[in-house]
VEXKERO-351112 format. One line per 2 residues: number of its first residue (from 1); their letters; for each residue x, y, z of C-alpha. Coordinates in nm, 3 decimals. Each point is the difference from the previous one (the first is absolute). Layout:
<nodes>
NUM	a	X:Y:Z  ...
</nodes>
This chain:
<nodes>
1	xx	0.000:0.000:0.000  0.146:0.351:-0.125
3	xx	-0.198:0.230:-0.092  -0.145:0.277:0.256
5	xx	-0.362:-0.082:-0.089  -0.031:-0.344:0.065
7	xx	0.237:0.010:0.316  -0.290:0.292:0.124
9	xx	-0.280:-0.221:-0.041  0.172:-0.291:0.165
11	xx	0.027:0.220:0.287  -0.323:0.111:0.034
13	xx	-0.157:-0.362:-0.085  0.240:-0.053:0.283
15	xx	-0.175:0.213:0.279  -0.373:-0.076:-0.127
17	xx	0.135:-0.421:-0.018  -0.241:-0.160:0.277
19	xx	0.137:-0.400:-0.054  0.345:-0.024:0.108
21	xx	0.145:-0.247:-0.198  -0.084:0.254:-0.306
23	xx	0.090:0.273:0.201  0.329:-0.176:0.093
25	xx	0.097:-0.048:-0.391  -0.079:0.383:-0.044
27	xx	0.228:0.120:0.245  0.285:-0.214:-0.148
29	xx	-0.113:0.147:-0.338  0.008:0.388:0.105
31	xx	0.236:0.049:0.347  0.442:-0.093:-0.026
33	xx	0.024:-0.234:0.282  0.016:0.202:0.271
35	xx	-0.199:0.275:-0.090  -0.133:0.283:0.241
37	xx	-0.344:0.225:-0.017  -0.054:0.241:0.279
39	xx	-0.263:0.235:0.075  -0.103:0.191:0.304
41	xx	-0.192:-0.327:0.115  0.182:-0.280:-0.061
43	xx	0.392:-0.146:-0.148  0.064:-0.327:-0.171
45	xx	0.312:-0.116:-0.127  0.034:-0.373:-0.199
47	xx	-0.267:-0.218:-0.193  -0.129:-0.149:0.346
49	xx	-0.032:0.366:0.190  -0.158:0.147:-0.309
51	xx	-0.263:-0.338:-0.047  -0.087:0.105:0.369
53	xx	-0.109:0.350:-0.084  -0.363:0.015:-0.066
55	xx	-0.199:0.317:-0.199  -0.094:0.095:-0.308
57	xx	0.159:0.269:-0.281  -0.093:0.157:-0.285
59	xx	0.170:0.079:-0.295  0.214:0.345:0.057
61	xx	0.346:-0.117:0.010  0.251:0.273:-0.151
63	xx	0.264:0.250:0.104  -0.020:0.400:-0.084
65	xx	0.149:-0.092:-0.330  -0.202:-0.316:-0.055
67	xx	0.278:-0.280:0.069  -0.027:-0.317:0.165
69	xx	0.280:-0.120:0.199  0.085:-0.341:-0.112
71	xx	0.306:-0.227:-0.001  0.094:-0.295:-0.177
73	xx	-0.374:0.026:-0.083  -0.192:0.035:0.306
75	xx	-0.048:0.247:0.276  0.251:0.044:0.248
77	xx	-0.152:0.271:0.255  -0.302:0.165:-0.003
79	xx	-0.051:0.313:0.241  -0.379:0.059:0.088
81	xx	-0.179:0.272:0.158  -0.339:0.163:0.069
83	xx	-0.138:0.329:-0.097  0.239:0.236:-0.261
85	xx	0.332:-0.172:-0.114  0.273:0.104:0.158
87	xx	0.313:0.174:-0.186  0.252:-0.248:-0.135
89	xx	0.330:0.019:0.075  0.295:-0.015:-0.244
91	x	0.065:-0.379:-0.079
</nodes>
């Protein structure tokens, strides 16, 4: 898997996933190995932290400029928050 597009929707069928062997196979699809999302409310890092994590997500996932962060072809970090994004800093 490559391309931003269909490592985006992975990600989001991730979150929404309800069965967890699926879920399980969409993780390894979408997150490197040990992978981190925080938030304000919650931080996983790896497959098994981020299979633990339960909500739901819709489909807004970009930067200011419209990237997605991805390596070797799926996400590495993701950075959430609630309310107005906050400024980026210089990568």
């Amino acid at each position: 898997m490559g391309d931003a597009t269909t490592i985006v929707d992975t990600y989001l069928a991730m979150w929404n996933e309800t069965d967890p062997k699926r879920r399980a196979q969409l993780i390894e699809r979408a997150w490197a190995n040990d992978g981190h999302y925080a938030d304000p409310m919650l931080e996983a890092r790896g497959h098994a932290a981020l299979g633990s994590v339960s909500f739901h997500i819709a489909r807004d996932l970009v930067t200011p400029d419209g990237a997605v962060v991805v390596t070797d072809g799926r996400l590495e970090r993701i950075t959430g928050f609630f309310g107005e994004a906050p400024a980026m800093a210089a990568v």
